[in-house]
Structures are given as C-alpha cells and as structure tokens.
C-alpha positions in Angstrom: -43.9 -10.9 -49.1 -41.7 -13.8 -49.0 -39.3 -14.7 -51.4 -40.0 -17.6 -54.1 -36.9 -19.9 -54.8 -37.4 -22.3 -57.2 -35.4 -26.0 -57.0 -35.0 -27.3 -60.5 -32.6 -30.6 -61.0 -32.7 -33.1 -63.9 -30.8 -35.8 -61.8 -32.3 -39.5 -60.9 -35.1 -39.5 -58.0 -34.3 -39.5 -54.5 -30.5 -39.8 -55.1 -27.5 -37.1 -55.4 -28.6 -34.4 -57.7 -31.8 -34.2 -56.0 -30.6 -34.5 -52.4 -28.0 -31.7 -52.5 -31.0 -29.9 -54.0 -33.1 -30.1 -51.5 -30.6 -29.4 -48.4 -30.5 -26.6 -50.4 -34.1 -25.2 -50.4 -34.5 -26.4 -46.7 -31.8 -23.6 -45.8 -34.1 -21.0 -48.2 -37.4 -22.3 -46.5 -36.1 -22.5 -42.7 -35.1 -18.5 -43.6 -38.4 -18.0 -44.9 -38.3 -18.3 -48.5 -41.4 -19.4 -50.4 -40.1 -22.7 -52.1 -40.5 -25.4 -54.4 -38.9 -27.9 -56.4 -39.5 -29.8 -59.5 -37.4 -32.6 -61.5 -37.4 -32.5 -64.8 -38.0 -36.1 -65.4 -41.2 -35.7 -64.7 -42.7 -33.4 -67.6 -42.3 -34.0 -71.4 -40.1 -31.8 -72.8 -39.1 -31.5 -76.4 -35.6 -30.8 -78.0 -35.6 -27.0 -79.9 -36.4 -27.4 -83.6 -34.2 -24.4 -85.2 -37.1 -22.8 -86.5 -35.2 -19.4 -85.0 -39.1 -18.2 -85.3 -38.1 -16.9 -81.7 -34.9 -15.0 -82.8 -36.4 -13.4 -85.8 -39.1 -12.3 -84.2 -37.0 -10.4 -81.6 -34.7 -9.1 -83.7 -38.2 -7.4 -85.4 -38.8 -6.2 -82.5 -41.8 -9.1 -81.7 -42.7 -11.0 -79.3 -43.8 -14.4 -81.5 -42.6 -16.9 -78.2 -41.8 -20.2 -79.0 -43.3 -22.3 -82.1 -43.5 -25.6 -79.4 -45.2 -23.7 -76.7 -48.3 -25.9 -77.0 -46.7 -28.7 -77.6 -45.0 -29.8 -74.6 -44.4 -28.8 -70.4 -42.3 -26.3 -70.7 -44.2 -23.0 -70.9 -46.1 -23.9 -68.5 -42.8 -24.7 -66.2 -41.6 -20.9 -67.2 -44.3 -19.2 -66.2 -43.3 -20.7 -62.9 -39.8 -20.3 -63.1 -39.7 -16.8 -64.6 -42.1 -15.8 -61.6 -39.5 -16.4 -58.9 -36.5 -14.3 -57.3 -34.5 -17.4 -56.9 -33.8 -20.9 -58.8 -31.3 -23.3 -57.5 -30.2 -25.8 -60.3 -29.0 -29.0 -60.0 -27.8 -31.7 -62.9 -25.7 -34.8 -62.6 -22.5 -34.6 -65.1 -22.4 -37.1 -68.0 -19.1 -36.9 -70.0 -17.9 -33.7 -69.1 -21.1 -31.8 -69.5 -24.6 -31.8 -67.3 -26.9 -34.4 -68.8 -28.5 -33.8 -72.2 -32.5 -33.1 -70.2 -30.6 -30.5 -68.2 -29.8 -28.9 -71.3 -32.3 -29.3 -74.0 -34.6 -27.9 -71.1 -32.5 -24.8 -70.6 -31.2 -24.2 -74.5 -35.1 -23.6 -75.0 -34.4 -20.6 -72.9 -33.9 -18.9 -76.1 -37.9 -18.4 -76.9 -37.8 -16.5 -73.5 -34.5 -14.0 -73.7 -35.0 -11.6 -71.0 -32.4 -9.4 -72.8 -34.2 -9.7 -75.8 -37.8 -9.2 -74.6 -36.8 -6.2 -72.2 -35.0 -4.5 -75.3 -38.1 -4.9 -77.4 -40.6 -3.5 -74.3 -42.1 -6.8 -74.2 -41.2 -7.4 -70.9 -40.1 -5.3 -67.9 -36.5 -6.2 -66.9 -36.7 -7.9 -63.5 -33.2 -9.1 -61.1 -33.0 -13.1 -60.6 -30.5 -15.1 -58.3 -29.5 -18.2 -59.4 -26.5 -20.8 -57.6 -25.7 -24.0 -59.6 -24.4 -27.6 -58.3 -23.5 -30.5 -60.5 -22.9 -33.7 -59.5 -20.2 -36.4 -61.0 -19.0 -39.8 -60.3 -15.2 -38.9 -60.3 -13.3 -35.7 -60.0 -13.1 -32.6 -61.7 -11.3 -33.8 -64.6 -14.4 -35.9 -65.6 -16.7 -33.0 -64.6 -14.6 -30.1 -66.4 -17.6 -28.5 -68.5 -20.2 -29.3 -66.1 -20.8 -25.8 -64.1 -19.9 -23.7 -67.3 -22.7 -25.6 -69.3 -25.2 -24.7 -66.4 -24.3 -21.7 -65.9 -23.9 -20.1 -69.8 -27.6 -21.4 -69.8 -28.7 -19.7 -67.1 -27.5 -15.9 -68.0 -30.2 -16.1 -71.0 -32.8 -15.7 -67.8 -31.2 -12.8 -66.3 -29.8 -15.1 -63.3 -26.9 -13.4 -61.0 -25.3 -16.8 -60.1 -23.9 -16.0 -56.6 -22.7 -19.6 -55.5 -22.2 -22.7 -57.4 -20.6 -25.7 -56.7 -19.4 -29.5 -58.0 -19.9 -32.5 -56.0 -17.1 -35.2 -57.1 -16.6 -38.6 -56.1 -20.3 -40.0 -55.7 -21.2 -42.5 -58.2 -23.5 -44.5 -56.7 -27.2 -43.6 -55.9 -27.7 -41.5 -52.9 -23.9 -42.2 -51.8 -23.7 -38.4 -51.3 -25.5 -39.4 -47.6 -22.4 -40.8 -46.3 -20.4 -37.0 -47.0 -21.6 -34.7 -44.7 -19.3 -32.2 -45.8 -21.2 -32.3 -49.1 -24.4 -31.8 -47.1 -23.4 -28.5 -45.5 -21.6 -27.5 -48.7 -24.9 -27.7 -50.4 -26.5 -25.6 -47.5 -24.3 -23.1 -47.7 -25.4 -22.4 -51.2 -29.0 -22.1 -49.9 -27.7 -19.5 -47.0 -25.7 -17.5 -50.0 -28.6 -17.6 -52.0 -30.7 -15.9 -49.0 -28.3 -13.9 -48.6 -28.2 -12.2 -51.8 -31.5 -12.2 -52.0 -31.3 -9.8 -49.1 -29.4 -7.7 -50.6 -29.9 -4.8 -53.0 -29.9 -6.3 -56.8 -26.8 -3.8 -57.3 -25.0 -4.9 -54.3 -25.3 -8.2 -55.1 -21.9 -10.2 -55.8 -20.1 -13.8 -55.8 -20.7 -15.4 -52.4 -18.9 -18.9 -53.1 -15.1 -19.5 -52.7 -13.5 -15.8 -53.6 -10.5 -17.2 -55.8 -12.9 -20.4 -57.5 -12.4 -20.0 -61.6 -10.1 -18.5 -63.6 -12.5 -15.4 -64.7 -12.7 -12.5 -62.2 -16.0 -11.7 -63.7 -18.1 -15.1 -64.0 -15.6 -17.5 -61.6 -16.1 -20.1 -64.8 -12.7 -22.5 -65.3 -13.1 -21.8 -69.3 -11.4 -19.3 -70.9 -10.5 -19.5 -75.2 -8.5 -17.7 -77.4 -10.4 -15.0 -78.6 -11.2 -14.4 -82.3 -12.9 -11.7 -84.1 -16.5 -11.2 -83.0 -19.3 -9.1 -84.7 -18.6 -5.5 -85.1 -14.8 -6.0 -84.8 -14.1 -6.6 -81.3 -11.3 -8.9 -80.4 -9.5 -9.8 -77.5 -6.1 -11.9 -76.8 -8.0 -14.7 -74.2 -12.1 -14.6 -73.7 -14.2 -16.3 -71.3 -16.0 -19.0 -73.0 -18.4 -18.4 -70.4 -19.6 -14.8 -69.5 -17.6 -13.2 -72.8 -15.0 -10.9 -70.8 -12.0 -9.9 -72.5 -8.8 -10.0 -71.8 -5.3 -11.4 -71.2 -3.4 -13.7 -69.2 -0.5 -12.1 -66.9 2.2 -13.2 -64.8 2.4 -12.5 -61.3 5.0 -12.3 -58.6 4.7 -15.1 -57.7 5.5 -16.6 -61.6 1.8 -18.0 -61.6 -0.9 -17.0 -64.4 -3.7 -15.2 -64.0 -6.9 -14.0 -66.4 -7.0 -9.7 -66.3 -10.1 -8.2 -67.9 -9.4 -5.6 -70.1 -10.7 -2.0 -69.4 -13.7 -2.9 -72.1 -13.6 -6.4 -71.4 -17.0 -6.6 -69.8 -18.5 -5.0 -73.3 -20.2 -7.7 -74.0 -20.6 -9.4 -70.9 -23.2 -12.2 -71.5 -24.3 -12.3 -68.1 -26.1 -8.3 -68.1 -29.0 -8.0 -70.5 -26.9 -4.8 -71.7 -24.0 -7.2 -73.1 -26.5 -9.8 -74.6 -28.6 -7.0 -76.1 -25.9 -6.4 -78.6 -26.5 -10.0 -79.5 -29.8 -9.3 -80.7 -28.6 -6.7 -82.9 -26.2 -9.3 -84.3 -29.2 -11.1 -84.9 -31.0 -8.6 -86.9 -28.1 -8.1 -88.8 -26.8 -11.2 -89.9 -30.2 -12.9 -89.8 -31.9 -9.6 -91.5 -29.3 -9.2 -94.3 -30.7 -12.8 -95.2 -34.4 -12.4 -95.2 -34.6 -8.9 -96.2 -32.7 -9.8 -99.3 -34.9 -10.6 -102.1 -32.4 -12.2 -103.8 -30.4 -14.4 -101.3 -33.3 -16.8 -100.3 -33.9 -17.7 -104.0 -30.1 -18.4 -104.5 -30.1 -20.5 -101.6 -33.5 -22.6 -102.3 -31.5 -23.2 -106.0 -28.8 -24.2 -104.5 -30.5 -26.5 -102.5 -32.0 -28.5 -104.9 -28.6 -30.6 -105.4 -28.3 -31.5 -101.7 -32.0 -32.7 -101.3 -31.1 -35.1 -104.6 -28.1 -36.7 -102.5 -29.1 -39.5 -100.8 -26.7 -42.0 -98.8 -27.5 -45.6 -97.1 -28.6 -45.5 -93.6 -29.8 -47.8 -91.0 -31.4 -51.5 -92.6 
C-alpha cells in the first residue's frame, strides 16, 4: 500500500507558501506516495474557545473530543490528516511567527492529543512524519519564531519532523519562481520525507542540515532559561521547543553550544511518553480545582466583583 502524505499550507493561492508546497509533494508523488494538499483558506475554521472540555476530559480518562466539532471544517480535515503517514506544512511568516490561520488551525490540535488519547486507550498510538517550511519577506531575523511555532504545534500529533526549512527574501507573490535554489530546497524536503518514511519508525532521525538549531534533540533556534516545572524538575537552559534540558558549554574552539543533560529528554514534548506527563499535570492542577467542593464556590464569589467592573470601549 502506498504511503499518504498530506500537503497542508495556510499561505496565499498560487504564490510562495503554496508553491514550495507543492514541489514538495511532487517529489512524494513521483516516488509513489499517495498525496494531497489542501489550503487552509478554503474551509471555515474557528478560534479554540477555552472551554478545556477536551483537557478535562482526558485527564478523566475520556474521550469528550472537541465542544466545536460540529461547528466548523476542522474535524472533518483531521480525520484526513490524522489518517496519513506524512504531512508537509507550509505557512508564510507574519511578524516573527507563521500567520495567525496557521495557528488557530493547529492550537485546536489539543481536542485531538495523540499522547493523551493513546494514554487513556482511546486511540492506538500510531508513528507520523512531518517536515515544516515557512516562508518570509526578509531574513531570519524577521522570521525568528516562525519554524518553532510550526513545529511545537505539530508534536501534539505525534509528528517526527525530519526536515524543515525557512525560505527568506521573497516578498512578493510567486517571486520564489525566480530562486531555483529554493525550488530544489523544497524538493529535498519531499525526498527526506520519503525517505523516512522508508525507514523503520525507530530508525527514523533528522534528515535536514546536521548542525541547523541550537537543540541537539529538536534542531529548534529557541532555547530559555529554565524555571521550575511541575513535580520539581528544573534545568539551567530548556528548549522552548521540544522541552530538553540542559546547559550551555564552551568548546575548544571558545564557541557555545546547548548539551542535554543525562535526563534532559524527561519530558521531551515531542514522544507521547514526555507529553503524557503533561496530562497528569493536567489532572492534577486542573483536578485539585474541580474536585474541590469548596474552591469553585470561592472563586464564583469572588467573581462577582469583576463581572460589576465595567470600563468604556469602542463608541
């Protein structure tokens, strides 16, 4: 049976996002790949309401899905898009981040936890490849949260992102036609998504440039000073993206470089193992609210003085 890779891009019709994207899935479909493609634009897709109806559920050890699944397009896009072995994404970058339909699509994710459902038996746990491009009007500087955005939204999927890349310097409409470098870079990531694909889901490992990303684990550019996280666990330097833990060390050479500690990958967001511990954060913090008589009524008295405040808005 052939593979199904998915092309999924939020970006303007017939222009960059969508034409890296498809040089893309013509690699995956030449190699014999089942593929498709869809743009966002096209469905009507509504922002998360923080009902957390989802998370509470879960963290009960329930299935309850989303409280918008029949209101808009995107169930019906997941059970697509959970059904495939491979989805390439594709966003153009709007200060800094991808654009705001890339990610209220993706932050509704959530409902759909792979980590979550598997942990609970709702689900049976199932590998996915993913490879991410975004695509900017300047360089890197103007695009610096653009990848990590994508691909800390991909992980709640169970994606193993083997290849991503950023496409700088195209502001204009289609103007990625006249960079044929871009062209084959964007092929590429179809051949490394193939190629993964072909390979055992434990084998499987980065296939884009070896050294890209200051984090070993996730090859994101974003790393934090770590705080105190749930349970006690702390590390010196974290990566905002995938979790690892660890510290920053000289070299040799007198450059820096990020070294996971020996339990650095504890909580690795990107394995359903590490985001499973999320979910009992969830029950925990979430639970020792609603399974406290007591706290709810507090809060709904306490309450009562903000709904009285009232301020001037728009005339």
């Amino acid at each position: 049976m052939a593979f199904k890779v998915m092309g999924v891009t939020a970006g303007r019709k017939d222009s960059n996002s969508e034409i890296l994207l498809k040089e893309a899935l013509l690699v995956c479909q030449e190699q014999g790949a089942e593929v498709s493609m869809i743009n966002l634009r096209d469905f009507n897709l509504l922002d998360c309401n923080g009902c957390t109806s989802c998370t509470i559920g879960m963290s009960m050890g329930k299935n309850t899905g989303c409280s918008l699944k029949n209101a808009d397009d995107k169930d019906r896009i997941m059970q697509v898009f959970l059904d495939q072995d491979a989805v390439i994404f594709s966003a153009p970058t709007y200060e800094l981040m991808p654009s705001s339909l890339f990610l209220k699509f993706m932050h509704r994710n959530l409902a759909y936890e792979t980590a979550f459902l598997t942990k609970i038996g709702a689900i049976q746990h199932r590998d996915r490849v993913g490879a991410l491009m975004a695509v900017g009007g300047s360089t890197r500087s103007w695009q610096s949260m653009a990848l990590e955005c994508m691909q800390v939204t991909t992980v709640t999927s169970s994606f193993k992102i083997v290849d991503m890349y950023m496409a700088t310097m195209v502001p204009a409409p289609a103007q990625v036609l006249l960079h044929e470098e871009k062209l084959a870079r964007a092929r590429e990531i179809g051949a490394n998504v193939m190629k993964a694909l072909n390979t055992p889901p434990a084998e499987r490992k980065w296939l884009g440039e070896p050294d890209y990303g200051w984090c070993p684990n996730c090859h994101s550019n974003c790393l934090c000073l770590g705080e105190e996280q749930w349970g006690g666990l702390k590390y010196p330097i974290e990566c905002a993206v995938c979790g690892a833990g660890g510290d920053l060390e000289k070299t040799p050479d007198g450059k820096w470089k990020f070294v996971i500690a020996a339990n650095g990958l504890e909580r690795d967001r990107t394995t359903e193992e590490g985001r499973g511990v999320h979910c009992d954060e969830i029950a925990d913090t979430q639970g020792g609210f609603f399974m406290d008589p007591e706290k709810p009524k507090i809060v709904a008295q306490r309450l009562e003085k903000y709904k009285k405040i009232t301020f001037k808005g728009l005339e």
